[in-house]
Structures are given as C-alpha cells and as structure tokens.
The first five atom37 places (N, CA, C, CB, O) and aatype in JSON, in Angstrom:
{
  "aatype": [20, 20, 20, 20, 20, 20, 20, 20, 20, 20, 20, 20, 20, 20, 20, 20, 20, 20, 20, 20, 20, 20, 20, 20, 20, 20, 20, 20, 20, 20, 20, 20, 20, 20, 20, 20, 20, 20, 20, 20, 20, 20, 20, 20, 20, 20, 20, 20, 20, 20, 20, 20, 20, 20, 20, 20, 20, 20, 20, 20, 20, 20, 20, 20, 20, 20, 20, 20, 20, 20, 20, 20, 20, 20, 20, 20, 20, 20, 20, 20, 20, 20, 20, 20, 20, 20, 20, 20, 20, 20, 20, 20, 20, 20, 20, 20, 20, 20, 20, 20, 20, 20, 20, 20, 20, 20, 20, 20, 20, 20, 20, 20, 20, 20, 20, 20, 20, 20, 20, 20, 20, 20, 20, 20, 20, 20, 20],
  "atom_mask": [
    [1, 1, 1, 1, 1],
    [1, 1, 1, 1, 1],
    [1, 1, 1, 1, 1],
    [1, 1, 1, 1, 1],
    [1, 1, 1, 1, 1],
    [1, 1, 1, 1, 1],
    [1, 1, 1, 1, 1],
    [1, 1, 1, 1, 1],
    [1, 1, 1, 1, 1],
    [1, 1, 1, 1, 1],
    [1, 1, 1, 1, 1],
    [1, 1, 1, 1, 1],
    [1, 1, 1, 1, 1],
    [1, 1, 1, 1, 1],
    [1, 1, 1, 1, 1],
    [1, 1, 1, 1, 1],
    [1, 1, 1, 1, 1],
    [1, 1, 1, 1, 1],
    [1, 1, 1, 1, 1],
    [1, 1, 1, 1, 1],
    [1, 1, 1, 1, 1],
    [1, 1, 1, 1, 1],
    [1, 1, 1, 1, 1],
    [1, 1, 1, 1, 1],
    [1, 1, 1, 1, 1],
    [1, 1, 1, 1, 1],
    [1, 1, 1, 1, 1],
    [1, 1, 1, 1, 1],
    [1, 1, 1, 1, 1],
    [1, 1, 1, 1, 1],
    [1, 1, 1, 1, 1],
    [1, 1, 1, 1, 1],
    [1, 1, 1, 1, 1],
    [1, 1, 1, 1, 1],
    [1, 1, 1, 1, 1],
    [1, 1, 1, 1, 1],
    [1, 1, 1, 1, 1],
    [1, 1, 1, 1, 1],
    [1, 1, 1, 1, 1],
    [1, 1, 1, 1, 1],
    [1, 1, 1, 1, 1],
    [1, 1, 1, 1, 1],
    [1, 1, 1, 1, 1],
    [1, 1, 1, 1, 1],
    [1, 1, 1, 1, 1],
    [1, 1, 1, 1, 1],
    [1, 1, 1, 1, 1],
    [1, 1, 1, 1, 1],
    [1, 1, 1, 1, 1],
    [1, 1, 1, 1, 1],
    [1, 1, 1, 1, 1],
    [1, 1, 1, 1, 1],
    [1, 1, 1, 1, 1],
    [1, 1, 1, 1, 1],
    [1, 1, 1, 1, 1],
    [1, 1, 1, 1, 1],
    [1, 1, 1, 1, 1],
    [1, 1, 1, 1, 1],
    [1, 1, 1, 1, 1],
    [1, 1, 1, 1, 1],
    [1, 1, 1, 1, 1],
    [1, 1, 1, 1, 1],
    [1, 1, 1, 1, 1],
    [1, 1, 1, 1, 1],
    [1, 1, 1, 1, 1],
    [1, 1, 1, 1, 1],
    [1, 1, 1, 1, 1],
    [1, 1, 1, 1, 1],
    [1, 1, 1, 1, 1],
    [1, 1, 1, 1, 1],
    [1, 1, 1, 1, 1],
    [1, 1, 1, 1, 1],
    [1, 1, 1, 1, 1],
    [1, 1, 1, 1, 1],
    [1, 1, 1, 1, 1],
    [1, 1, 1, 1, 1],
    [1, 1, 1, 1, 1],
    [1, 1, 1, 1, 1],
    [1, 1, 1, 1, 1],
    [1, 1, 1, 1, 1],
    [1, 1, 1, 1, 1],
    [1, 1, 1, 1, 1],
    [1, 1, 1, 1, 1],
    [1, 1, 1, 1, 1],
    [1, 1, 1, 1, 1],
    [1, 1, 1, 1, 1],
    [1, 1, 1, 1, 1],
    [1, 1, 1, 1, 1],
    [1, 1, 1, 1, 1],
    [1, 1, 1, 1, 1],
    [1, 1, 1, 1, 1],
    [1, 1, 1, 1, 1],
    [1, 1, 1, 1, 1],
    [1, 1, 1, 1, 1],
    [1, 1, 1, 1, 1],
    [1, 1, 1, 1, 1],
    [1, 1, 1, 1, 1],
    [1, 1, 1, 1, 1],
    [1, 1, 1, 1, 1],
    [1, 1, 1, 1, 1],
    [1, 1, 1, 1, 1],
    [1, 1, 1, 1, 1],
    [1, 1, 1, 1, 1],
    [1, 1, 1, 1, 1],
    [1, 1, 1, 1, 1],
    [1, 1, 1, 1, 1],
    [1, 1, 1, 1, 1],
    [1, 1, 1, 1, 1],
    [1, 1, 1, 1, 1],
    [1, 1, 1, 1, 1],
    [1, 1, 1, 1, 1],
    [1, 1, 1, 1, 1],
    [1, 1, 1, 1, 1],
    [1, 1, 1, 1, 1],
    [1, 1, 1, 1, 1],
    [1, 1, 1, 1, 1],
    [1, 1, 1, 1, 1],
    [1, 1, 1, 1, 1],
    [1, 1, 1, 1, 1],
    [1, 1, 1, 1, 1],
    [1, 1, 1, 1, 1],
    [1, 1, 1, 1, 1],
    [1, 1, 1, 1, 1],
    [1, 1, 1, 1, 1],
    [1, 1, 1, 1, 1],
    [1, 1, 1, 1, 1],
    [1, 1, 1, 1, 1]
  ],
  "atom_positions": [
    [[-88.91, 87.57, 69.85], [-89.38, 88.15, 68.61], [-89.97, 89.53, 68.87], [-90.41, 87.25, 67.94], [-90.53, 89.93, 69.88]],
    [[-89.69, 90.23, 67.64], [-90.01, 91.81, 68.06], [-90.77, 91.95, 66.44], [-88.25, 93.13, 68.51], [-90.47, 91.65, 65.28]],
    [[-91.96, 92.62, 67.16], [-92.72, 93.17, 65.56], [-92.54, 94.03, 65.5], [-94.03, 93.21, 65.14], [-92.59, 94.58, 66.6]],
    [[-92.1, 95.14, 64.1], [-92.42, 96.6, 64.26], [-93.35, 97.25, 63.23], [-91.16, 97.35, 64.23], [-93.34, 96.89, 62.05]],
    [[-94.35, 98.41, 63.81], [-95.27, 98.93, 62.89], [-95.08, 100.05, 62.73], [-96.45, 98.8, 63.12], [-95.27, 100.88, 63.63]],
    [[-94.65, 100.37, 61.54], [-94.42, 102.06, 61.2], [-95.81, 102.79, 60.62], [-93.11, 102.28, 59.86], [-96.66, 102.24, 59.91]],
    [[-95.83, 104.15, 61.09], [-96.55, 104.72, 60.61], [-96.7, 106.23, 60.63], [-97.31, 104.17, 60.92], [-95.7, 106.8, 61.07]],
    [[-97.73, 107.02, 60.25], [-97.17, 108.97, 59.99], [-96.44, 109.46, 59.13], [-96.35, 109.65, 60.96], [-95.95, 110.57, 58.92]],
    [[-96.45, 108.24, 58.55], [-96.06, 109.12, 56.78], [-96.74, 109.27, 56.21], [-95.34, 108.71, 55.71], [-97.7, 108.54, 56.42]],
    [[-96.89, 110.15, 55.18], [-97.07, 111.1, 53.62], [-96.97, 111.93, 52.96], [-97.62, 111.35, 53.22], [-95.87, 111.86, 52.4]],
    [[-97.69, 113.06, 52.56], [-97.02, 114.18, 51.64], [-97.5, 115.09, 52.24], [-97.25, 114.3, 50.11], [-98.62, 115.55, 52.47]],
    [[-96.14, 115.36, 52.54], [-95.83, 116.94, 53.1], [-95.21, 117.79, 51.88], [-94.58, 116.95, 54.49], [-94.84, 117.21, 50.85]],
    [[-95.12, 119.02, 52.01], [-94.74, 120.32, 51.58], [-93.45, 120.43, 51.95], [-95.53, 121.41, 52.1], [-93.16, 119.79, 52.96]],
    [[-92.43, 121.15, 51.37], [-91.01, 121.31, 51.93], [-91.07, 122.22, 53.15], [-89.98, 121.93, 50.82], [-92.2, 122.68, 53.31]],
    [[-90.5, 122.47, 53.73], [-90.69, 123.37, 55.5], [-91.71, 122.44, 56.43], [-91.71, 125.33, 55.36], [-91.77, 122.84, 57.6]],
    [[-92.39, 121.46, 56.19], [-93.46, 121.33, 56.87], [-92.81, 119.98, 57.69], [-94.91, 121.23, 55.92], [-91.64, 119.62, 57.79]],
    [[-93.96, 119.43, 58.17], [-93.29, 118.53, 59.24], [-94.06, 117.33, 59.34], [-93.21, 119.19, 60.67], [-95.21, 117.43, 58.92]],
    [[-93.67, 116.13, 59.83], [-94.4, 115.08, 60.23], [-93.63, 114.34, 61.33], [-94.73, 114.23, 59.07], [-92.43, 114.41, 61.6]],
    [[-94.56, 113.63, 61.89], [-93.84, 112.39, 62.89], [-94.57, 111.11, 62.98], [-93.71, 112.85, 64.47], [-95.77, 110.87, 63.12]],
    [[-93.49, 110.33, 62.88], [-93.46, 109.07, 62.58], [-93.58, 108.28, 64.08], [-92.15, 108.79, 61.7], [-93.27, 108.61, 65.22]],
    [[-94.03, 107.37, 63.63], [-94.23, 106.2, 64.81], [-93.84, 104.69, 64.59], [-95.74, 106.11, 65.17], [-93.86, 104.01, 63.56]],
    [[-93.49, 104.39, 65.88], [-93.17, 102.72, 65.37], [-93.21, 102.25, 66.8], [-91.44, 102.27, 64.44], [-92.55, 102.48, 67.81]],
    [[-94.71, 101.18, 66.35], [-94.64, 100.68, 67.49], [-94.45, 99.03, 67.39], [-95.84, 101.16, 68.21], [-94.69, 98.31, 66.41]],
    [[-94.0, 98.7, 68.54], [-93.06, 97.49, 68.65], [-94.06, 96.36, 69.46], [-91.49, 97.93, 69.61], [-94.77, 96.98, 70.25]],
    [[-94.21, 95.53, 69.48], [-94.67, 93.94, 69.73], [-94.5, 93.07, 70.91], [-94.06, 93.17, 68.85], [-93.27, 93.16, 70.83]],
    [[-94.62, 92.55, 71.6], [-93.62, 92.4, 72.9], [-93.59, 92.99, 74.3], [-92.5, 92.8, 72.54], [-94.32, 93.99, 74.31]],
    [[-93.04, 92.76, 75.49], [-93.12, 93.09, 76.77], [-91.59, 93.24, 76.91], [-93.91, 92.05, 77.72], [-91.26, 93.45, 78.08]],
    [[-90.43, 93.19, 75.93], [-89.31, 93.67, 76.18], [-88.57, 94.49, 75.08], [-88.64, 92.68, 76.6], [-87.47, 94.31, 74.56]],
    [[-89.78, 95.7, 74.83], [-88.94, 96.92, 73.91], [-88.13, 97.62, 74.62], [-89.78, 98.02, 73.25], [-87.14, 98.08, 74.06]],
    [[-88.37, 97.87, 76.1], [-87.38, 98.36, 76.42], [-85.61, 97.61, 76.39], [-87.9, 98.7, 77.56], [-84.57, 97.99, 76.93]],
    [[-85.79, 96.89, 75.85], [-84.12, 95.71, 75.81], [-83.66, 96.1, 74.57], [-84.29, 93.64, 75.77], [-82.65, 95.59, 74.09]],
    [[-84.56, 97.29, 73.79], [-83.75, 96.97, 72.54], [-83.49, 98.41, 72.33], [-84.51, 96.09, 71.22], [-84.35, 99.24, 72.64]],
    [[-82.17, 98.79, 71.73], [-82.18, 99.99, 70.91], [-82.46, 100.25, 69.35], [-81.06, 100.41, 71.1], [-82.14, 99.56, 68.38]],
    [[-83.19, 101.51, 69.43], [-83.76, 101.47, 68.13], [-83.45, 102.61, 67.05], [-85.14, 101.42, 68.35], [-83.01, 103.72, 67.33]],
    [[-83.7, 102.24, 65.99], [-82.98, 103.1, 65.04], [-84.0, 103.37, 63.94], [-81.62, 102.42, 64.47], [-84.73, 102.42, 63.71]],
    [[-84.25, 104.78, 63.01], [-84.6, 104.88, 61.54], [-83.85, 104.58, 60.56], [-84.87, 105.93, 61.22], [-82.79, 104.35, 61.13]],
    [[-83.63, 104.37, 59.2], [-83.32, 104.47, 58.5], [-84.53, 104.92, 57.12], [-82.58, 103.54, 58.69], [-85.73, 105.13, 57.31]],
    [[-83.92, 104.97, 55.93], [-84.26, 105.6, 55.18], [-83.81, 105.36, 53.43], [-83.93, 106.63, 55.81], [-82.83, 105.76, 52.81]],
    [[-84.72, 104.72, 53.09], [-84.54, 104.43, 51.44], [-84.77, 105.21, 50.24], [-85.27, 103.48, 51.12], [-85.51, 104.63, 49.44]],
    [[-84.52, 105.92, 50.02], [-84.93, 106.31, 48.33], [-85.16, 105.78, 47.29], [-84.28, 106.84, 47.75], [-84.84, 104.59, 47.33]],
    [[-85.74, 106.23, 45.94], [-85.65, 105.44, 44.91], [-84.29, 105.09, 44.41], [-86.36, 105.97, 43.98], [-83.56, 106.09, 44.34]],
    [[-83.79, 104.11, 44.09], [-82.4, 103.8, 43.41], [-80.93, 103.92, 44.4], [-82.26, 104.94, 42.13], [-79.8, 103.6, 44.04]],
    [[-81.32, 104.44, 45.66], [-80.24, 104.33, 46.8], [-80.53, 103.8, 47.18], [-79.79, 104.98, 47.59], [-81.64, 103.27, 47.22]],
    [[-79.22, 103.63, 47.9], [-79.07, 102.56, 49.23], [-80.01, 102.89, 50.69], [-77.31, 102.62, 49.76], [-80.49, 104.0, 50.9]],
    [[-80.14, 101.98, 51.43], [-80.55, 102.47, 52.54], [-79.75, 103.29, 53.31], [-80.92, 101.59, 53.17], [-78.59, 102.93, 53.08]],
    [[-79.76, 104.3, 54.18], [-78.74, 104.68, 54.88], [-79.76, 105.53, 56.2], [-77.56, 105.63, 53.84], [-80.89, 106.01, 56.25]],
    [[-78.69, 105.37, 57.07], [-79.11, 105.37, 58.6], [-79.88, 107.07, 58.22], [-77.42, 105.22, 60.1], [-79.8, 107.9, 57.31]],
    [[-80.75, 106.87, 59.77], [-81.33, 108.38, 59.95], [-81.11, 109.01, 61.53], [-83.1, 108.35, 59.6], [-80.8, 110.16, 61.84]],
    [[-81.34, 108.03, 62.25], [-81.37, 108.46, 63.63], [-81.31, 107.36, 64.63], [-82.56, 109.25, 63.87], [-81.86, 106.38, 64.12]],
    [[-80.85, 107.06, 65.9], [-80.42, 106.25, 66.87], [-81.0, 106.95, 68.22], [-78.84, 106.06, 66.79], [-80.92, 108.11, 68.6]],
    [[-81.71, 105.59, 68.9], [-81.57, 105.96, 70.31], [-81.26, 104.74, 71.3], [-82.86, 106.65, 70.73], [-81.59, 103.62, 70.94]],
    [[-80.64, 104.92, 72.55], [-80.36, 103.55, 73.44], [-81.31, 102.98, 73.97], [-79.57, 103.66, 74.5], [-82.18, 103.36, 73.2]],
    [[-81.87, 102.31, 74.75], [-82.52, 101.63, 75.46], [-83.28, 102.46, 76.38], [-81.78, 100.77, 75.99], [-84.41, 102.1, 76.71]],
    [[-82.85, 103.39, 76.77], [-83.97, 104.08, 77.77], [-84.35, 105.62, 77.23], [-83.28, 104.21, 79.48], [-85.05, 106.48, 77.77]],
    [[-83.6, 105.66, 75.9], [-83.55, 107.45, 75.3], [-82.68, 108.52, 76.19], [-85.29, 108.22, 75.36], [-82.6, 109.74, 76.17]],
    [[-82.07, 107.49, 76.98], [-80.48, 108.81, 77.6], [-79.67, 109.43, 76.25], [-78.76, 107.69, 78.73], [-79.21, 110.54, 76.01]],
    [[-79.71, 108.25, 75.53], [-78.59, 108.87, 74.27], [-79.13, 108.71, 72.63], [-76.95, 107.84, 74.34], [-79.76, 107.83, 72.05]],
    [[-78.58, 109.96, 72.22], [-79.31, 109.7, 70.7], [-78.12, 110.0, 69.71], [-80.76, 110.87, 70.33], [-77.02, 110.41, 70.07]],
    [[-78.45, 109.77, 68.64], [-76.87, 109.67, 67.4], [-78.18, 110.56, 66.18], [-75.97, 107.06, 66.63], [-79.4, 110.46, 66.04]],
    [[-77.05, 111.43, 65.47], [-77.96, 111.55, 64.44], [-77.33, 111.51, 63.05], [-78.71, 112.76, 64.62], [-76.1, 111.41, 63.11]],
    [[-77.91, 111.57, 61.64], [-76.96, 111.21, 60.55], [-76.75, 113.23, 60.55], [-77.81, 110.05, 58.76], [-77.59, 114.11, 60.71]],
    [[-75.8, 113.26, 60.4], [-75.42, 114.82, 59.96], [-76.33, 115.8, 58.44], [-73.59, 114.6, 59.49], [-76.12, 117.0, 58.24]],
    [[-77.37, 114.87, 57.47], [-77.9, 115.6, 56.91], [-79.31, 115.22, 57.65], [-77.63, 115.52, 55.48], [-79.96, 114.61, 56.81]],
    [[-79.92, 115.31, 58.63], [-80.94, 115.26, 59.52], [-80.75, 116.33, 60.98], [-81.03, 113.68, 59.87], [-81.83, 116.79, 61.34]],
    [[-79.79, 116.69, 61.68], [-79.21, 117.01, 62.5], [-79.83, 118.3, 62.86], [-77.98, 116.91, 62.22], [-79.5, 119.35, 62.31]],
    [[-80.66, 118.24, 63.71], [-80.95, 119.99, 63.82], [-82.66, 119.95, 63.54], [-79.91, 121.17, 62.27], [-83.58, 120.51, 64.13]],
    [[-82.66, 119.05, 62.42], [-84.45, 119.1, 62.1], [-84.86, 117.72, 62.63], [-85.01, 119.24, 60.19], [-86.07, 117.66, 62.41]],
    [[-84.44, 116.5, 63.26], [-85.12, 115.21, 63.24], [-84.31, 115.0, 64.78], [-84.79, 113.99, 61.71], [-83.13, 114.96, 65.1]],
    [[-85.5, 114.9, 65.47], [-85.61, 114.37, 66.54], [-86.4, 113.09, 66.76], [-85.98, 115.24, 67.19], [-87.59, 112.93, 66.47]],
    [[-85.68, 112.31, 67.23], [-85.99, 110.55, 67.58], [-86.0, 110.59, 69.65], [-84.02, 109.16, 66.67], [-85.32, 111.08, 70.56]],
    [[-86.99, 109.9, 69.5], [-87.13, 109.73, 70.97], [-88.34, 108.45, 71.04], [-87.64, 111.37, 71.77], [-89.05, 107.99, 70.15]],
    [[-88.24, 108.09, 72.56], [-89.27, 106.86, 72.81], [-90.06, 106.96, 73.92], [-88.62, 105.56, 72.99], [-89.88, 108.03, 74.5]],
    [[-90.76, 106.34, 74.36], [-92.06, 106.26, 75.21], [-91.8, 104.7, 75.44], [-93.71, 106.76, 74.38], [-91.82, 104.07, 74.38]],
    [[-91.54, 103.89, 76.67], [-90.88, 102.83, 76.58], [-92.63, 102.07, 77.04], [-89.23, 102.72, 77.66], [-92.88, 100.96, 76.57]],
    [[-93.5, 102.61, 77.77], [-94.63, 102.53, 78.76], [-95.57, 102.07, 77.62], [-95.09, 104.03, 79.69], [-96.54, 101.36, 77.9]],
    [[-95.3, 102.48, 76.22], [-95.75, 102.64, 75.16], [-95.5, 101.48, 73.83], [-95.31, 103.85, 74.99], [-96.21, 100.95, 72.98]],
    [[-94.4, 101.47, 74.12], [-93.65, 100.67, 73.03], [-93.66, 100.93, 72.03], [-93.85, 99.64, 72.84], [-93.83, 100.21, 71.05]],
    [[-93.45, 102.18, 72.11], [-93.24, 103.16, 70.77], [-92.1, 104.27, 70.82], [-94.63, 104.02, 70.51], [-92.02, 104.99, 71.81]],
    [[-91.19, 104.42, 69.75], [-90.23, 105.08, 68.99], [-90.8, 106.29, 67.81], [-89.46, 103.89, 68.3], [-91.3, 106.08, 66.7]],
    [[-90.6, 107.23, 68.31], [-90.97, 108.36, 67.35], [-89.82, 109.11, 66.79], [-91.87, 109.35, 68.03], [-88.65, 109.16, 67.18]],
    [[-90.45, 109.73, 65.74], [-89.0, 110.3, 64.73], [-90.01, 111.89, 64.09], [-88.36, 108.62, 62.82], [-90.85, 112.03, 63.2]],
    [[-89.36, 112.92, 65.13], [-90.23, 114.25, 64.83], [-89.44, 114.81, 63.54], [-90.25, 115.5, 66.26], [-88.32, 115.29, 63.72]],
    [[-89.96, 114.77, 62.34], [-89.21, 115.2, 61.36], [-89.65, 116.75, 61.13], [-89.38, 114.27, 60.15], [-90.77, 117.01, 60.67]],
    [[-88.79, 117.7, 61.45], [-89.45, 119.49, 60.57], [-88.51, 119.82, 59.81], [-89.7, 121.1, 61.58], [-87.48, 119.17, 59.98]],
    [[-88.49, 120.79, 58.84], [-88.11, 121.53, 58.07], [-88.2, 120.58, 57.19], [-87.03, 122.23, 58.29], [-87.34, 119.94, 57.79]],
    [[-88.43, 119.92, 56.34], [-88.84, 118.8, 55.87], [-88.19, 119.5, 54.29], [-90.64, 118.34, 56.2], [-88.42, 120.63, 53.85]],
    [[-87.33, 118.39, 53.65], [-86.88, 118.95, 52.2], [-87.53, 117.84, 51.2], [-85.01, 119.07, 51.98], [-88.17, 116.85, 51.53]],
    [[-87.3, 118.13, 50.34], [-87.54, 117.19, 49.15], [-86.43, 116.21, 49.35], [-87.47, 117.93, 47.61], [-86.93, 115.11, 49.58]],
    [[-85.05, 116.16, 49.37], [-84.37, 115.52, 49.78], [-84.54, 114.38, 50.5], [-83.89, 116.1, 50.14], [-83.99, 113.29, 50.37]],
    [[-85.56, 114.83, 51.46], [-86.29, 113.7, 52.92], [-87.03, 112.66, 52.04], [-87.77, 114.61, 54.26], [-87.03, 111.56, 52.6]],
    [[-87.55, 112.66, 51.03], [-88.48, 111.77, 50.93], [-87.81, 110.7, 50.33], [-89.62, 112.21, 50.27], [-86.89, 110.83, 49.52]],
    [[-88.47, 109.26, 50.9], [-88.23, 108.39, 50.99], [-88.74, 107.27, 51.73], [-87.51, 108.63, 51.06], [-89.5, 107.6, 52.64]],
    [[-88.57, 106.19, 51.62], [-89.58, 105.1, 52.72], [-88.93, 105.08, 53.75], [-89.88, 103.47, 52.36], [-87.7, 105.01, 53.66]],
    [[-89.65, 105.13, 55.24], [-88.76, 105.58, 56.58], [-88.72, 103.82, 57.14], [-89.79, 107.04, 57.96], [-89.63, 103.12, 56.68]],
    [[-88.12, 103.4, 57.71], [-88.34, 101.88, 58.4], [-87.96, 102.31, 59.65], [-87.38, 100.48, 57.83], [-87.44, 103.42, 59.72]],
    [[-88.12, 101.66, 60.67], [-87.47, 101.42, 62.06], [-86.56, 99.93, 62.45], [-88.75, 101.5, 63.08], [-86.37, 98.99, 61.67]],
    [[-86.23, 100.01, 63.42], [-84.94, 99.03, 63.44], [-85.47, 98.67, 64.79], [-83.15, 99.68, 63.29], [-86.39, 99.23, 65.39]],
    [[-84.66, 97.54, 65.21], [-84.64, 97.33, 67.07], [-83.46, 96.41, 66.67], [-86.3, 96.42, 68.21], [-83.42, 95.71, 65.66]],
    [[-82.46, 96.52, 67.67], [-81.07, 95.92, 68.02], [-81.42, 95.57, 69.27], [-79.72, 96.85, 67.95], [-81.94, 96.52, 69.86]],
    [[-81.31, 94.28, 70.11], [-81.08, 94.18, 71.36], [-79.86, 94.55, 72.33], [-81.28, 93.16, 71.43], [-78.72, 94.09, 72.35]],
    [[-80.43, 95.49, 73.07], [-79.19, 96.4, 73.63], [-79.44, 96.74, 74.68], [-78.8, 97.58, 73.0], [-79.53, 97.95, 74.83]],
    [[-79.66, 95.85, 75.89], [-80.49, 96.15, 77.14], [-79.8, 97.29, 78.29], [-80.72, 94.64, 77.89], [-80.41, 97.99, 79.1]],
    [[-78.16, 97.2, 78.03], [-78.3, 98.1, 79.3], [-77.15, 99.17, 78.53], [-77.81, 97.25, 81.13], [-76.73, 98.78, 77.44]],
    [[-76.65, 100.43, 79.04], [-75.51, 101.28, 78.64], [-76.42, 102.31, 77.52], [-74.06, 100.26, 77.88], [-77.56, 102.1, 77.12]],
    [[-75.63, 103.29, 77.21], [-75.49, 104.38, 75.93], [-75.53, 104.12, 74.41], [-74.22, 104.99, 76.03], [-75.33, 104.94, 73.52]],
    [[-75.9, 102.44, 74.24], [-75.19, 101.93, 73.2], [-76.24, 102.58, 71.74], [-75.04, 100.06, 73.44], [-77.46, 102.4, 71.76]],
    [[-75.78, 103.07, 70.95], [-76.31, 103.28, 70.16], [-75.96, 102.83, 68.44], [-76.37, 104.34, 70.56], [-74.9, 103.13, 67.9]],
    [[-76.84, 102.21, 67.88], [-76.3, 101.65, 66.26], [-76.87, 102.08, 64.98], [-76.51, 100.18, 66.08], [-77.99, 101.91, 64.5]],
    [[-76.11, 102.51, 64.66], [-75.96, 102.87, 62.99], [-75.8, 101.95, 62.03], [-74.86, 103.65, 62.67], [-76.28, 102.22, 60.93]],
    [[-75.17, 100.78, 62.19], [-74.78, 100.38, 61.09], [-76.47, 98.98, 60.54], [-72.88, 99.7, 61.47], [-76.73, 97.98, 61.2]],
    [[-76.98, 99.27, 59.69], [-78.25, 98.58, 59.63], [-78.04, 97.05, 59.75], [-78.99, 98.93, 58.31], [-78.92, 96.25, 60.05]],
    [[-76.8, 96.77, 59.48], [-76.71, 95.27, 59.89], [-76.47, 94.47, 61.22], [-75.81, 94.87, 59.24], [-76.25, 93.27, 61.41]],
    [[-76.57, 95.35, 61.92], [-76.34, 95.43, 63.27], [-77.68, 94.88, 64.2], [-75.97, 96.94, 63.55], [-77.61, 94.33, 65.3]],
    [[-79.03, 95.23, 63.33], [-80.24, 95.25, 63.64], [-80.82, 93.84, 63.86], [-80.87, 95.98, 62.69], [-80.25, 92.8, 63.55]],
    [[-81.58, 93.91, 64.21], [-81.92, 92.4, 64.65], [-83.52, 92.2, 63.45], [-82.35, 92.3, 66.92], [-83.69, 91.42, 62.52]],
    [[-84.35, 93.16, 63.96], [-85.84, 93.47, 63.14], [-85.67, 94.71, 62.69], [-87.29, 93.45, 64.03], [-84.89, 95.63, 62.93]],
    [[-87.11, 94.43, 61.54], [-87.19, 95.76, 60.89], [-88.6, 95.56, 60.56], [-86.13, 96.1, 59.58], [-89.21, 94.5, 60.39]],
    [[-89.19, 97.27, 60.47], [-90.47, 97.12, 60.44], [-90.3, 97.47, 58.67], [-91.45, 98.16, 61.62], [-89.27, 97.67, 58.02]],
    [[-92.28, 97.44, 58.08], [-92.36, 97.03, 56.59], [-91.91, 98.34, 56.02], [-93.91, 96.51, 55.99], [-91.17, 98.4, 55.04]],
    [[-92.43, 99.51, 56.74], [-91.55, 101.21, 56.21], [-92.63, 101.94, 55.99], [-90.48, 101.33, 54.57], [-93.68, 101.4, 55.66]],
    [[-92.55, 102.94, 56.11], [-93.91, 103.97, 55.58], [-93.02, 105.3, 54.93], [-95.18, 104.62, 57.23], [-91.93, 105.74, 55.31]],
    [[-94.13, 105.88, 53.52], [-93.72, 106.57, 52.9], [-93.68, 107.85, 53.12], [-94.05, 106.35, 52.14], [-94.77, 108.3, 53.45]],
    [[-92.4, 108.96, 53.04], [-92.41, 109.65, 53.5], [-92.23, 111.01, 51.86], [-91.49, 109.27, 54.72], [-91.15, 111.2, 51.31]],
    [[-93.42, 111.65, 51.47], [-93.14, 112.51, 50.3], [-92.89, 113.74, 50.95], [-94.26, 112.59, 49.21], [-93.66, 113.94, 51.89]],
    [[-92.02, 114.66, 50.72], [-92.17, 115.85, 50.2], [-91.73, 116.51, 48.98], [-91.85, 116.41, 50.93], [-90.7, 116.31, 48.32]],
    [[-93.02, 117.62, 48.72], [-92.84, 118.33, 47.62], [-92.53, 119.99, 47.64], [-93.98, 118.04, 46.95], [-92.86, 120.83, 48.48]],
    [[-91.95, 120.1, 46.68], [-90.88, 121.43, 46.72], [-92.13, 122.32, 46.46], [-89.37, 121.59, 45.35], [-92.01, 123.54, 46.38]]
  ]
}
C-alpha cells in the first residue's frame, strides 16, 4: 500500500510559479513510478508529467513542456512538480499517481495504469 499527500497549491498570478509536492507512505517509493495529472472544472482528467523509478527519465504532456518540471528525491519519498510561467489555463486540481515500476525507463501516462492516487491540491491562476 502506497499513501499519497499532495501539497503547494494555490493562487498564483499568470507568469508566476509554484511547486508542488507529493509525498508518498511506505519504505518502497522508490518501486514505483510516478506521475501528475490534472483536472479542471467540467474536463476530463488528463496527464501532466511522468517520471521512472529513479528520475533517469521524464515524459511531459506537450501543453506543459518547457515550463513544468517533475522530478523526485527518493531518500525523501517525495515527487515534485516545479510549475513556472504559470497560465490561467494551468489551473486546476493537481493529483499525483504511483504505478509500480521497479526497475528500467518505464514511464506512464495513461491514468489507468496507476495503481494510487493522492486526494489533489488546488492549483489557481489568475490572469
């Protein structure tokens, strides 16, 4: 069993920045790869960012790409998601993911893929 706790969201300004945290439960986060995703009002969820098991490899969604950096601290058991340039667009409730994925590059996008999910923290910006 894997818990996850999100947190480092709220209202930001458009250009501005935040980073998110999610920390995980357990003595084997490093076994899992982990992922953001991202809800809006009245959309679907859809992916934000991916990393593997040790942070050799990262995936990103192409309207994040350039401003959102995901990385981990395994010593930690924590997954961070450096969000800048921050649009109105961005806002939305952020969740984290963990897939068990202990060894290789493997990285997942698809949210059903996931094993846990943490409760989400809100992410505003205003124009």
């Amino acid at each position: 069993q894997v818990q996850l706790v999100e947190s480092g969201g709220g209202l930001v300004q458009a250009g501005g920045s935040l980073r998110l945290s999610c920390a995980a439960s357990g003595r084997t986060f490093s076994s899992y790869a982990m992922g953001w995703f991202r809800q809006a009002p009245g959309k679907e969820r859809e992916f934000v960012a991916a990393i593997n098991w040790n942070g050799g490899n990262t995936y990103y969604a192409d309207s994040v790409k350039g401003r959102f950096t995901i990385s981990r601290d395994n010593a930690k058991n924590t997954v961070y998601l450096q969000m800048n340039s921050l649009k109105p667009e961005d806002t939305a409730v952020y969740y984290c993911a963990a897939d068990y994925s202990p060894i290789g590059y493997r990285v997942v996008t698809a949210g059903t893929e996931y094993d846990y999910w943490g409760q989400g923290t809100q992410v505003t910006v205003s124009s």
